[in-house]
C-alpha positions, 0 to 999 in steps of 0.5 A, a space after each residue: 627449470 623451465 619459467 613459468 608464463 602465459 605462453 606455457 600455459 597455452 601450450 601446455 593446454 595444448 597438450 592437455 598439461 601434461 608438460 609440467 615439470 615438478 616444482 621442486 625435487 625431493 633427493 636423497 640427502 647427500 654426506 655433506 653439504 656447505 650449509 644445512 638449514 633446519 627449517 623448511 618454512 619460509 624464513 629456511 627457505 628465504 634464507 637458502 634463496 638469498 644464500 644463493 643469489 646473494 652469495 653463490 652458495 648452492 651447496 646447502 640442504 634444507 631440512 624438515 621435519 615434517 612437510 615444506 610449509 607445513 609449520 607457521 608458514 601455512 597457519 597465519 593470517 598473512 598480514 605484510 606491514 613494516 610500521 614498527 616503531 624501533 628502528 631496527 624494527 622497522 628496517 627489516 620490516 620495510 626490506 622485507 615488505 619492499 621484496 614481497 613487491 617483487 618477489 613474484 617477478 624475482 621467483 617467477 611464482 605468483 606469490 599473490 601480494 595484495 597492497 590492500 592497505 593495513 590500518 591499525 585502528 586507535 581507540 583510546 586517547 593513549 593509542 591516538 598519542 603512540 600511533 601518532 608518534 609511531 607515524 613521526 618514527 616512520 616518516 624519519 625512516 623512510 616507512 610511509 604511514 600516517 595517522 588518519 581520522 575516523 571519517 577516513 577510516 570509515 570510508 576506506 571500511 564502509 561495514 565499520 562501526 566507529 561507535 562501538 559499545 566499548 570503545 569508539 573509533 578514534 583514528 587509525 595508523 595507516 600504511 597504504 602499501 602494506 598488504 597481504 599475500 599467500 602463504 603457501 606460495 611464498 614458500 612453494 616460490 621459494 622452493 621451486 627456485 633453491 631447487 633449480 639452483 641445485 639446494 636440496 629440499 629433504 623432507 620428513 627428515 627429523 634433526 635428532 641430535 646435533 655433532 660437534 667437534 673442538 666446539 663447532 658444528 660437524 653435523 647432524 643426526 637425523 631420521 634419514 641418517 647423519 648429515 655432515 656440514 661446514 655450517 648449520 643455520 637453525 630456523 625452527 620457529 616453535 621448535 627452536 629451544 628444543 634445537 638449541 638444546 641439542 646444540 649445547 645452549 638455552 635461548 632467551 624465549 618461549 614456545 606458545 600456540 597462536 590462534 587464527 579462524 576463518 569464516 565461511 565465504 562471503 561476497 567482497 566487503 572488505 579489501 583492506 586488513 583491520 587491526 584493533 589492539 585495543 579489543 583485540 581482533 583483526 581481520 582481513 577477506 580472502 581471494 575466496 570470500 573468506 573473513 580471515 580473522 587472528 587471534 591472542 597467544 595462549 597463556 601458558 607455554 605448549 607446543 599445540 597447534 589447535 585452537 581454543 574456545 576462550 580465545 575464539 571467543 574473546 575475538 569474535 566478540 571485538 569483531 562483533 562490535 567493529 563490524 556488526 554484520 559479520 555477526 551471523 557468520 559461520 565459523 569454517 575452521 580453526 587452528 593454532 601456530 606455534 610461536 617462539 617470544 623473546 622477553 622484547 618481542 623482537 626476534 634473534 638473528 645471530 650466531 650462536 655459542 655452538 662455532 659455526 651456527 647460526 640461529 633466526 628465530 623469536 619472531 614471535 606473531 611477526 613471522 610471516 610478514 618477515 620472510 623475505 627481509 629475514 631470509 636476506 639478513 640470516 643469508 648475510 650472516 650465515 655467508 659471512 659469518 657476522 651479522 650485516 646492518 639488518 642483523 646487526 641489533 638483533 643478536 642474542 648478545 643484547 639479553 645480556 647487555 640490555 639492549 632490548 628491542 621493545 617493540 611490545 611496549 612501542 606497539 602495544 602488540 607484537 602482531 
């Protein structure tokens, strides 16, 4: 793979860019492999890179059914912030935002991370006590956040208007080295490198059934064919129950769509992420000018990845309200991810009742800003067949134990 640079940019120039290799290969799949991943979204691929680079295991194939970050990779809002409450929570959070600092470097691709700031705006008396205390959580963590008072925020985002109609703004919990980057590329970096290191990505290849003998995994039955394996990870997002069924057990979780919108282009007037649990809206600005705003969960499980009217609704009323002069935007677009929620709204890193799988899902509206921090933990257990110190809490075991990981009460929202 040959690495990207300013100098290959001035000679490929030269020769009208005609040099440029193919980021990543698109093989046959083979027999067998050591390790096939089911999942080609950022949390499959994170997880193929770091089984490589951690562990030497190159020898994996990662499987999707559609295209390479076609699924919730490329349908979020691209929101990085480690400032949860729980401590397993928080440990995995601040791994993953601490590698999105260096992940353009150790993949040589521009993943475009911005440490813009995310604040997470208090509007009630009881969102002022929990932020607080989350604060205190942090600084025993080792995650830099404070609680910062209304005239703070207010220089931080001038368009903001802290008197709103429903609900003033009292303060906000501030991380300034959280941020944003861009989706695709993290997926397409991390791509490009389990390429070069020999994996093979295969896509529009459907896991239809999976083998087993003397309880564990043989293989999987697919649209291009049976695919033999030591070992299979499934990392599906929405999908994973559906997985799992195949496999021969439930999960403690459900599917629903997650909606997301983003405004026509606009000047620069905002270089930080804004979230308000209260009225719940949240909103950033693209590289490009445009508002990128999330949304709620539908309220009743499906597998759609469109979008709503109540929903869009319902958002852009409280973004209305916080920032008055977004109010004659246009809308652009439009769109639904499909989320899997456990009962706690933490995610499940474990292994599975199936010998020799291993599942990472359940991440719920947490999922982008997790990609590298779970990639390395699910690598950890997928090598050695036990869950390290970042996996440890987040087995499917603790459902049945009770040993909830509660971050929608401790957060008041699970974004």
């Amino acid at each position: 793979m040959k690495r990207y640079s300013a100098f290959a940019i001035a000679r490929e120039a030269a020769r009208y860019h005609e040099g440029w290799e193919r980021a990543w290969t698109s093989p046959t799949p083979k027999k067998k492999y050591d390790v096939v991943i089911v999942g080609a979204g950022g949390h499959g691929l994170s997880t193929a890179y770091y089984l490589g680079k951690n562990f030497g295991i190159t020898n994996v194939a990662i499987i999707e059914k559609g295209w390479l970050g076609g699924g919730n990779t490329g349908r979020n809002t691209t929101i990085i912030r480690s400032n949860y409450l729980q401590d397993p929570s928080a440990a995995i959070y601040e791994k993953a935002r601490s590698l999105y600092e260096t992940m353009s470097q150790d993949l040589n691709y521009n993943v475009m991370f911005s440490p813009r700031g995310v604040m997470m705006l208090a509007q009630t008396q009881a969102e002022i006590r929990g932020y607080e205390r989350t604060a205190h959580a942090n600084a025993l963590q080792g995650v830099k956040t404070e609680f910062i008072s209304p005239a703070k925020v207010k220089e931080l985002v001038p368009i903001i208007n802290l008197d709103g109609p429903r609900y003033p703004v009292l303060g906000a919990l501030w991380q300034e080295r959280a941020g944003t980057a861009r989706h695709d590329a993290v997926a397409w970096g991390y791509a490009r490198a389990c390429s070069a290191m020999g994996m093979d990505i295969i896509q529009k290849c459907e896991v239809t059934g999976v083998r087993q003998e003397g309880g564990n995994v043989k293989g999987v039955s697919t649209t291009k064919g049976e695919i033999d394996c030591d070992k299979m990870a499934i990392v599906v997002a929405g999908n994973s129950g559906s997985l799992a069924e195949m496999g021969g057990f439930r999960l403690p979780m459900e599917s629903v769509a997650l909606q997301a919108l983003v405004s026509e282009p606009i000047k620069p007037c905002m270089d930080v992420v804004v979230m308000a649990n209260t009225v719940h809206g949240y909103m950033s600005q693209s590289d490009k000018g445009e508002m990128v705003i999330g949304g709620g969960t539908d309220g009743f499980n499906n597998y759609t990845q469109r979008g709503s009217f109540h929903h869009v609704e319902e958002t852009v009323r409280a973004l209305v309200e916080t920032f008055p002069i977004v109010s004659r935007l246009k809308m652009l677009r439009q769109w639904g991810g499909i989320v899997d929620v456990t009962g706690d709204r933490s995610p499940i890193i474990s292994k599975t009742p199936l010998g020799n799988t291993f599942i990472n899902a359940g991440w719920g509206t947490g999922g982008f800003k997790s990609i590298p921090g779970s990639g390395w933990a699910m690598a950890e257990l997928v090598a050695k067949g036990e869950p390290g110190p970042l996996a440890a809490e987040f087995g499917m075991d603790r459902f049945t134990e009770g040993r909830f990981i509660d971050e929608s009460v401790a957060a008041g929202v699970a974004h």
